[in-house]
C-alpha positions as CSV (number, residue, x, y, z in Angstrom):
1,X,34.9,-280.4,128.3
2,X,32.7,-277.1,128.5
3,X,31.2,-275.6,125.4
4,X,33.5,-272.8,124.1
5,X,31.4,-269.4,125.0
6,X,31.2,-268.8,121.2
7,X,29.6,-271.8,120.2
8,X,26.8,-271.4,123.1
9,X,25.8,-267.8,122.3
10,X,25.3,-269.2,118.9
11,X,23.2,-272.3,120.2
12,X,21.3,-269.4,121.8
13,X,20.9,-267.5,118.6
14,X,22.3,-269.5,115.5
15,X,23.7,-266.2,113.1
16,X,25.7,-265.9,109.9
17,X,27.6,-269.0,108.4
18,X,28.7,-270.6,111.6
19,X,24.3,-270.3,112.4
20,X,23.9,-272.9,110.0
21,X,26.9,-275.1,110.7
22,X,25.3,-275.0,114.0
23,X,21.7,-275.8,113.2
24,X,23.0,-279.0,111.7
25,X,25.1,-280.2,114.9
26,X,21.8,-279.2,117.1
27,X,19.2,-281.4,114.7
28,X,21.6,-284.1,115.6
29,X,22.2,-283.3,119.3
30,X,18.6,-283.0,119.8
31,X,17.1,-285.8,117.6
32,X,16.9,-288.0,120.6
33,X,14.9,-285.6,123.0
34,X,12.7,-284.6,120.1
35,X,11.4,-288.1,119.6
36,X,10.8,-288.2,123.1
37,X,8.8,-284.9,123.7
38,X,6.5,-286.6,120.6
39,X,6.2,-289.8,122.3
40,X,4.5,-287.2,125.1
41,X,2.4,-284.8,122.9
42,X,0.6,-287.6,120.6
43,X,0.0,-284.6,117.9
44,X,-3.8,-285.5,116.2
45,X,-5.6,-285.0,113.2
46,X,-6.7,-282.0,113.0
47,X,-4.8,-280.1,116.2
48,X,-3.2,-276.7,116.3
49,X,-0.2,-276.8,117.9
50,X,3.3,-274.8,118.2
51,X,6.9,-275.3,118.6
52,X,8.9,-272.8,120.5
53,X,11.9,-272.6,119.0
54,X,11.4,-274.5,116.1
55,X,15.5,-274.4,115.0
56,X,16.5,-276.8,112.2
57,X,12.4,-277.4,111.5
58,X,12.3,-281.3,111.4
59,X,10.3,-281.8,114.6
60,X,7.8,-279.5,112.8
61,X,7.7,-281.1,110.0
62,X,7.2,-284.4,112.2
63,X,4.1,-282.8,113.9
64,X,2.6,-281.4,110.7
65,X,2.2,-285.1,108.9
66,X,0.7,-286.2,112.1
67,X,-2.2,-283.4,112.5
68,X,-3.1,-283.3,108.7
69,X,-5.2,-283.1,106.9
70,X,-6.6,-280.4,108.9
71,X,-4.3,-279.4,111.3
72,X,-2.1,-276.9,111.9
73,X,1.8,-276.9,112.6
74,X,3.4,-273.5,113.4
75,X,7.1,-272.7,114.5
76,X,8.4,-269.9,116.2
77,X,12.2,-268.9,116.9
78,X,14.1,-265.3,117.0
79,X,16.8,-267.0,114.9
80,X,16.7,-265.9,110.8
81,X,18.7,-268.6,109.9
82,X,16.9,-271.3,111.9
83,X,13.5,-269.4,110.3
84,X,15.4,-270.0,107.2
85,X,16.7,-273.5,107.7
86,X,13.0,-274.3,108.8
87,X,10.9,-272.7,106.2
88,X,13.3,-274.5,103.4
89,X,12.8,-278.1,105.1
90,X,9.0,-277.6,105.2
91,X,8.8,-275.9,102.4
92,X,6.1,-277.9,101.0
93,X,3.7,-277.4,104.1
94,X,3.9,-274.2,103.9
95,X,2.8,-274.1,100.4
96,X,0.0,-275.7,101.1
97,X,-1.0,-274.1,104.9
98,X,0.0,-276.8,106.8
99,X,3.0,-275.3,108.2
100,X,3.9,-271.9,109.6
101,X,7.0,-270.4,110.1
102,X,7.7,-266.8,112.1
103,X,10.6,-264.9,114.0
104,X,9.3,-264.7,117.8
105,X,10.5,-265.3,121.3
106,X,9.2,-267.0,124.5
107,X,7.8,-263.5,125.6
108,X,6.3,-262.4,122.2
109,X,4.7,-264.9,119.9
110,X,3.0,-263.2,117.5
111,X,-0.3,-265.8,117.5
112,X,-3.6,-264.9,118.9
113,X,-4.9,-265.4,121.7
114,X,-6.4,-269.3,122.8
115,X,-5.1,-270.1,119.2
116,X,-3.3,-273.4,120.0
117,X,-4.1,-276.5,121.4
118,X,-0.5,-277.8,122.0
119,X,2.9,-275.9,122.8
120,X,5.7,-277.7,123.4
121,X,9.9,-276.1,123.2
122,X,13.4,-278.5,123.6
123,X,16.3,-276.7,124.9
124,X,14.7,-273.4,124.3
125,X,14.4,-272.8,128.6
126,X,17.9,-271.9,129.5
127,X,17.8,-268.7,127.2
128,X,14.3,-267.4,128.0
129,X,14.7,-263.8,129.7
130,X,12.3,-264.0,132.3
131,X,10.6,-267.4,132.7
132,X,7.2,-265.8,134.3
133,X,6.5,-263.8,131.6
134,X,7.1,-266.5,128.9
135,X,4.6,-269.1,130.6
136,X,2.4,-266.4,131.0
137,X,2.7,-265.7,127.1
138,X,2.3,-269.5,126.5
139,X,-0.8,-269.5,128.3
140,X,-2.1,-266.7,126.3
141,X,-2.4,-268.3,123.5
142,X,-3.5,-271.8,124.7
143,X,-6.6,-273.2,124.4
144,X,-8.9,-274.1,127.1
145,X,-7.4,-277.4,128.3
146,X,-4.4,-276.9,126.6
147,X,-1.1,-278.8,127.1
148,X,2.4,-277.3,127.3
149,X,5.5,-279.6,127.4
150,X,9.6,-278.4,128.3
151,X,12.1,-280.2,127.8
152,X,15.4,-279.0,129.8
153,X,18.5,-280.0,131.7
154,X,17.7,-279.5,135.2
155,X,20.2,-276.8,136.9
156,X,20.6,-280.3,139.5
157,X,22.7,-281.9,136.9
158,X,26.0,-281.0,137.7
159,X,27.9,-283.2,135.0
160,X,25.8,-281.0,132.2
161,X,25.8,-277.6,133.8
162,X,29.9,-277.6,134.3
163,X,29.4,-278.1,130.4
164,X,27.0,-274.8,130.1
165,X,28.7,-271.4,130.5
166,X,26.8,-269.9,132.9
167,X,27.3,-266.2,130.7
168,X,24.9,-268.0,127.9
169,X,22.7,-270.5,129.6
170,X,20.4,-269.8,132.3
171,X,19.9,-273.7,134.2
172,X,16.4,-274.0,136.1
173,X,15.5,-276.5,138.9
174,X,12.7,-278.8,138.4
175,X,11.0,-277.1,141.2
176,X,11.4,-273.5,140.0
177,X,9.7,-274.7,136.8
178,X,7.0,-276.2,138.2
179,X,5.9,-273.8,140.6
180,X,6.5,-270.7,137.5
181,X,3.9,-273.0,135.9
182,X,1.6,-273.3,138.5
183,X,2.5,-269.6,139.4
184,X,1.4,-268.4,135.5
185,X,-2.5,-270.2,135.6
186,X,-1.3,-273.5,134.8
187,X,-2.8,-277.2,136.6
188,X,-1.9,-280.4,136.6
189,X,2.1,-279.6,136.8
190,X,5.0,-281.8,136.5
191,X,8.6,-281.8,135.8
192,X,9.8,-285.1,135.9
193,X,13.3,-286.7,134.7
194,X,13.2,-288.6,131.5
195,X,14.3,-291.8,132.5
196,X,15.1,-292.6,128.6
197,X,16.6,-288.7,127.8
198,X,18.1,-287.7,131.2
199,X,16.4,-284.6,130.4
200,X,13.5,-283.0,132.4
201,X,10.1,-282.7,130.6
202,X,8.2,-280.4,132.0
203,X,4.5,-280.7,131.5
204,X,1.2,-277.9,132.1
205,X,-2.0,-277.7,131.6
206,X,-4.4,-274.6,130.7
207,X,-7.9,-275.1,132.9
208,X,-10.9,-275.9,131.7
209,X,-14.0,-273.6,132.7
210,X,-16.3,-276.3,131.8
């Protein structure tokens, strides 16, 4: 059955009461492919690295215990009540520095630049504005050798994308992903199926100059 157009736009931008009704559906819906993206980033002691659209905050809070002591976990969304919902579940992180919480969007995240050492966003893709200019923002504030991870239904699955209103959610190839990330400075890119998720996880790399 497709999603009703009123529950998407709020998947795209959780708002008001119904926001937080649907930020706990999402943690749920998501759990799976968060795992997964995890399984891929291996987050270490001591690393810097950033969610893109953080939402309900639990995969944040997952990468935080695994780069401390040192580390850094920061999340990003342009949601108030996913800030919200996030910020209250790591609550404790952020009372000590571990964890950072902002409003921001694919094409403005307010970090500096070569700040970050990891990015990685789940279901984020589909409501980006203008895919160049987000990567190109992603880049910005990698670090040398830096590693970006997407995780995405592929506008090739036809079963999910007569699910997605087409008004809301914006569905990307494989393809067009990888060549945007090749296209925006980054190497070593892939956008394979997740053989476990069905989803596609995209994967970058910022160059080395050494």
């Amino acid at each position: 059955m497709p999603k009703l157009e009123i529950i998407a736009r709020q998947s795209a931008h959780p708002r008001g009461a119904l926001g937080h009704i649907v930020a706990r559906v999402m943690a749920l819906d998501t759990a799976r492919v968060n795992r997964r993206v995890l399984t891929h980033i291996e987050p270490k002691p001591g690393e810097r690295i950033l969610e893109l659209g953080c939402g309900h905050g639990r995969t944040l809070q997952a990468v935080a215990e695994r780069v401390a002591p040192d580390g850094l976990a920061v999340g990003i969304d342009p949601s108030e009540v996913m800030c919200g919902v996030a910020r209250h579940r790591n609550r404790a992180g952020i009372a000590t520095g571990a964890v950072r919480v902002s409003p921001g969007y694919s094409d403005h995240v307010p970090e500096d630049n070569a700040s970050f050492d990891k990015v990685f966003s789940v279901h984020t893709l589909y409501f980006w504005p203008d895919l160049s200019r987000g990567l190109r923002e992603i880049r910005r504030i990698l670090k040398e050798g830096g590693e970006l991870w997407l995780a995405f239904h592929s506008s090739e699955d036809a079963v999910v994308a007569a699910k997605l209103p087409s008004s809301v959610y914006c569905l990307r190839s494989a393809d067009e992903v990888t060549q945007a990330l090749v296209a925006a400075g980054f190497v070593e890119a892939t956008a394979p199926v997740d053989a476990e998720t069905g989803v596609v996880i995209a994967h970058g790399r910022v160059p080395s100059c050494r």
